[in-house]
Each structure stands twice: as C-alpha cells, then as structure tokens.
SELUMRO-97404 format. One record per residue (C-alpha): x, y, z; residue in three letters. Coordinates in steps of 0.05 Angstrom, whole numbers, padded with zeros to 5 digits, always signed. Layout:
% SELUMRO-97404
XYZALA;...
This chain:
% SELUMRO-97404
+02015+01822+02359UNK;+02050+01871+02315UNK;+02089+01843+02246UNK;+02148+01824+02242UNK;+02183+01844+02175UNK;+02196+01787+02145UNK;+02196+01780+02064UNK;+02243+01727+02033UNK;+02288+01774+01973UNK;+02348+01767+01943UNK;+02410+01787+01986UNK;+02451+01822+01940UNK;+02438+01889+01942UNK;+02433+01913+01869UNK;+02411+01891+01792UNK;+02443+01905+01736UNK;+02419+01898+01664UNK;+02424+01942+01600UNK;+02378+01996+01628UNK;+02434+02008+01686UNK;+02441+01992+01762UNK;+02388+01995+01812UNK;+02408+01996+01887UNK;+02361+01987+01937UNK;+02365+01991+02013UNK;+02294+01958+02036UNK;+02250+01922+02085UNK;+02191+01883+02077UNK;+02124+01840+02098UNK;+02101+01784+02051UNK;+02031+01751+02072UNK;+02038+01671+02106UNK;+01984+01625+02138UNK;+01992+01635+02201UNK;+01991+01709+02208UNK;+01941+01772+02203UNK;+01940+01796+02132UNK;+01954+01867+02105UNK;+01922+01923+02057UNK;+01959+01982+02070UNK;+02025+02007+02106UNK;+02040+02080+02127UNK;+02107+02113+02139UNK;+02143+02172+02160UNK;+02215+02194+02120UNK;+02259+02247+02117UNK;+02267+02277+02049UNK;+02327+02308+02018UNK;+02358+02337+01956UNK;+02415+02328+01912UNK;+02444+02360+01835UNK;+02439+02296+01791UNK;+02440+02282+01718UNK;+02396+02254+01663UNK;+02415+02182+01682UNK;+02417+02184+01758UNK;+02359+02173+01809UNK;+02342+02162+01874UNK;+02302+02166+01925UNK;+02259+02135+01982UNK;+02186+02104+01985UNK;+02128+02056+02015UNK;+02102+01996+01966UNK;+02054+01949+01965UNK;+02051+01897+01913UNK;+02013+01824+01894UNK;+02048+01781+01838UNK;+01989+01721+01844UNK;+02000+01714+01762UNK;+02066+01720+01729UNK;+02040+01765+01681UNK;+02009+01806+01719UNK;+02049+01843+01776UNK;+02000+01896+01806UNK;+02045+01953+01843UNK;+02019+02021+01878UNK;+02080+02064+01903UNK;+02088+02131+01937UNK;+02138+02175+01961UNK;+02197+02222+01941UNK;+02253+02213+01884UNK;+02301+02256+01842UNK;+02294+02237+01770UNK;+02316+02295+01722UNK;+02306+02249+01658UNK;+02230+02247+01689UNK;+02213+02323+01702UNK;+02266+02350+01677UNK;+02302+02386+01735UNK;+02338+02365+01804UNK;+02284+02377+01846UNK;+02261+02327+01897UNK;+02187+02306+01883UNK;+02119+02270+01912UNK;+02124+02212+01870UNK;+02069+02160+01858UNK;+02066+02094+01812UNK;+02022+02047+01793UNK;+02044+01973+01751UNK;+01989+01931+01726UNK;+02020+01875+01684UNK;+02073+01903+01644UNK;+02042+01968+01634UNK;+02078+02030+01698UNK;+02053+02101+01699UNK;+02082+02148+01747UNK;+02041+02209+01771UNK;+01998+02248+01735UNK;+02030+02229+01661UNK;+01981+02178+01644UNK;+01910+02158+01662UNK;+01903+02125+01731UNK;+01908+02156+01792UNK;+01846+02200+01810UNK;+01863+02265+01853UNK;+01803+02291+01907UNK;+01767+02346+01888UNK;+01796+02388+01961UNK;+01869+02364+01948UNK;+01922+02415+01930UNK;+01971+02354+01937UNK;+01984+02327+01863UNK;+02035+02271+01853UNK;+02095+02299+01814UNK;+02088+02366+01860UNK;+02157+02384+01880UNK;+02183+02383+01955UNK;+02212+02443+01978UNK;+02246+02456+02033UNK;+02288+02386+02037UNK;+02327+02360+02092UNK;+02402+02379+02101UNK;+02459+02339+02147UNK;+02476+02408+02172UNK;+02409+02431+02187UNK;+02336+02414+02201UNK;+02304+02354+02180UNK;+02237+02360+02132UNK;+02193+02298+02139UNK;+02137+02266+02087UNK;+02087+02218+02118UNK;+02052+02168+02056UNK;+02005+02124+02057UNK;+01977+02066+02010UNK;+01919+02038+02037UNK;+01856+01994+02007UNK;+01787+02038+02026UNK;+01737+01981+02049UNK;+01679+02010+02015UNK;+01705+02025+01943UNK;+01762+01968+01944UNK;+01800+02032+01913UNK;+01876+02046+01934UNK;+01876+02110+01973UNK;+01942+02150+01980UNK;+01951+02194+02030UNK;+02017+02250+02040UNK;+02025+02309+02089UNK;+02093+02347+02099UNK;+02126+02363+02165UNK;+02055+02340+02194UNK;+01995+02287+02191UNK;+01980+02247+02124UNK;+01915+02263+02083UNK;+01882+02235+02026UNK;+01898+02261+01965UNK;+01870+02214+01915UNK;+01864+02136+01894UNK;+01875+02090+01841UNK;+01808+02048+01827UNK;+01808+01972+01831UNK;+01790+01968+01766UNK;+01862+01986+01746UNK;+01885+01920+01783UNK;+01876+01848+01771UNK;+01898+01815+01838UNK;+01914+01873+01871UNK;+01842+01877+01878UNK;+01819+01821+01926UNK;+01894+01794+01965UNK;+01926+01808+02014UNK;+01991+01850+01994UNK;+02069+01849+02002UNK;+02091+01909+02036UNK;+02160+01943+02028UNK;+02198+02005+02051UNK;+02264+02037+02042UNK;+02303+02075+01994UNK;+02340+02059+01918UNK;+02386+02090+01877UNK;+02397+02082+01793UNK;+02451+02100+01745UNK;+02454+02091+01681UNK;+02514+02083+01626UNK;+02575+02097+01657UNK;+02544+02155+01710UNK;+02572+02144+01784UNK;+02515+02118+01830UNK;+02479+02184+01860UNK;+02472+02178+01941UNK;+02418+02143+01963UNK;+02379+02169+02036UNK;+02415+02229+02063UNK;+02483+02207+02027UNK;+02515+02187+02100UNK;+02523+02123+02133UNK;+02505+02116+02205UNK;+02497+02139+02267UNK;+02489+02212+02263UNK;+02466+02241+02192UNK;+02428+02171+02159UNK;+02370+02182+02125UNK;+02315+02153+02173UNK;+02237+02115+02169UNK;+02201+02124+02225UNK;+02119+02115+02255UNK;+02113+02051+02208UNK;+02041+02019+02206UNK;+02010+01972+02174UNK;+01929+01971+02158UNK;+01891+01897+02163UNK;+01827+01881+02120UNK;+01779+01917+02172UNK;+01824+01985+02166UNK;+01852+01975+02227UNK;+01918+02002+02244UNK;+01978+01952+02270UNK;+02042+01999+02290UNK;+02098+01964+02283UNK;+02142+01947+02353UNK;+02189+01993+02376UNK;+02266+01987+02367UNK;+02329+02016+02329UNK;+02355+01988+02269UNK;+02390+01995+02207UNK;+02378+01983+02124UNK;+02450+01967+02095UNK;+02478+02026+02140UNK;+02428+02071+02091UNK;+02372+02079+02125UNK;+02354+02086+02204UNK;+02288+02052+02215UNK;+02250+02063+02278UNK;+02179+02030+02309UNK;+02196+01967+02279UNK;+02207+01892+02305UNK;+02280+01885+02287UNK;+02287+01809+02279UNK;+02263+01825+02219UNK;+02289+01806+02142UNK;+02333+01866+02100UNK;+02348+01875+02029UNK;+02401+01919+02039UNK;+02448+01958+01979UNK;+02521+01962+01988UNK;+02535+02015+02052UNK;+02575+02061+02008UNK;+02519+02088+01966UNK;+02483+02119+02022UNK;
C-alpha cells in the first residue's frame, strides 16, 4: 500500500518572530502504529531563479526529521534556495542542512557532511540554467536516504536527469536520527526579513499553468525499499503542483499570494 501524506502541523501558513517571516507551502508523512515506517524520501522539482536581497529567501526542498527529545531535533535537508545573505549573490543553489540539537550547518561551511571521492556535485554548487514561466522547465531530483550498512544519511542530486550519490552525513552527527523512523516533508518556503516584501516562493505563479511543481515522490522503508507514492493531481496552498501522490492527504500550505 503506498503512504498516504499525512503529518498533523499547524494550519496557518507562516511564523513570525524577530528574525522575520517564514512561509511555507508543504506536505508531509509522520510515522504511526499501524503503518510501514520510513528512512528516506526522494523527489523530483523544478528549479527557478529570482534577483533578491540580503534579507529575502526562498526556495524548495525534501526533509526528513526525528524530534524523539525536545532538545534534540535531528534534521537532514536538501534541495535548491536563493539566499544572497548566505553566498552572497542571487543565484539559485544545491542546498543541504543538517540540525542536531540546536546546533544547523548548511553545506560545505562547517564540518558534517562528507562528499564522495567521484562526486563533482558539492552542496552550495550553484544551479544554472533555471526554469522560466516562458520557457523550458530545468528539474533537480534529491534524495535523503538512511544506507543500511553504515546507518549514514546518503544524499543523492542529479539535474535534468537520474539522482546520484554525492555524499552523507554519518550517524554519529545524530542522536535519534540514528535508529527511528523519520518524519518526511516536501514543498517550498519563503523568508523576509525587517520590512523586505516577501520574495516569490515556487515559480512565483499560482495555478494551473506556470506553478512550480513536485513530481516522482518516493519514499524508502528500513530494508531500502522504494514505496512510490499513488498517482493523482494536487495542489500545496495554490504554490506548488504535486504529482504521484495520494491526495487525501494533510497540507501545510502558505498564503496563495506568495507563490
């Protein structure tokens, strides 16, 4: 039986505190009793570009999560995101994170996540060409996975084509992340800061024609196995078109104008 997407989050659509205002447009899996467990999820997402400031970001991305201990949230995430406080620029980038506890390192700027030896894909690398509304559509496939030999979180990113493994982050980095069965979410977020205006968030159009879109969504079980996800059409918030999915499933979806 494929999973349904189904993880119990706050409806409202955005936070707000004195670092600024995160949107997010997102669905998700959360582990129950009565239902195969997860240790990975893949996905495939168009990726675009836009000329922000210091103080804007956005972006879209695959997570996986366990928060067993309140003080110790374990996090991998992967995909693309504009930040130009970050790397200083408006490119679009390969993005990874890692959160253990309180402690979040993104990429390559602090010890963590391991790149393999034959990889020319490094996290931070920048994306180029992006998707346009008025032209072809560029595509990133990531993947966060748990390798069943190592217990090491693999991630895995190809462009325009298949997903290959690019490097992990070792178990030892995670507490509970290590040995449970994980949350899973996908979508796409935007941030501002201070007084900025919110930057788009997917393509930067609502539905039908020009949304941003998530498609080829699977998740990976405790034997590696891979568990696509039903097909059928739906929407995040009207920010995101998600396909292969069941869609009687849960949304955490951002306000429809900050597509």
């Amino acid at each position: 039986m494929a999973p349904i997407l189904d993880v119990n989050l706050s409806s409202s659509g955005h936070e707000s505190n004195q670092a600024g205002t995160l949107y997010l447009a997102v669905y998700g899996w959360g582990p129950s009793d009565n239902a195969i467990t997860y240790y990975g999820v893949e996905a495939t997402m168009d990726v675009y570009g836009f000329n922000l400031e210091h103080g804007q970001q956005t972006g879209g991305f695959i997570s996986i999560y366990n928060k067993d201990e309140a003080s110790a949230i374990n996090n991998v995430i992967a995909g693309w995101n504009i930040e130009p406080e970050s790397y200083n620029d408006s490119q679009t980038h390969f993005s990874t994170w890692f959160t253990q506890g309180s402690n979040a390192c993104p990429d390559m700027r602090c010890p963590g996540f391991e790149s393999v030896f034959s990889s020319e894909i490094v996290p931070g690398m920048v994306i180029n060409p992006v998707s346009t509304t008025s032209s072809d559509k560029r595509y990133i496939t990531v993947r966060v996975s748990k390798d069943q030999i190592s217990g090491d979180w693999q991630v895995y990113y190809g462009f325009n084509g298949e997903a290959r493994l690019t490097g992990y982050y070792p178990r030892s980095l995670f507490t509970s992340l290590s040995n449970k069965p994980v949350t899973i979410m996908f979508g796409g977020y935007a941030l501002k800061k201070g007084h900025k205006p919110s930057p788009p968030m997917g393509s930067g159009n609502a539905p039908i024609k020009n949304a941003a879109s998530f498609s080829g969504v699977k998740f990976f079980d405790a034997g590696g196995n891979t568990h696509q996800i039903n097909s059928a059409l739906g929407y995040i918030s009207n920010c995101y078109r998600v396909s292969d999915f069941e869609h009687d499933g849960f949304f955490y979806g951002g306000p429809g104008n900050f597509c």
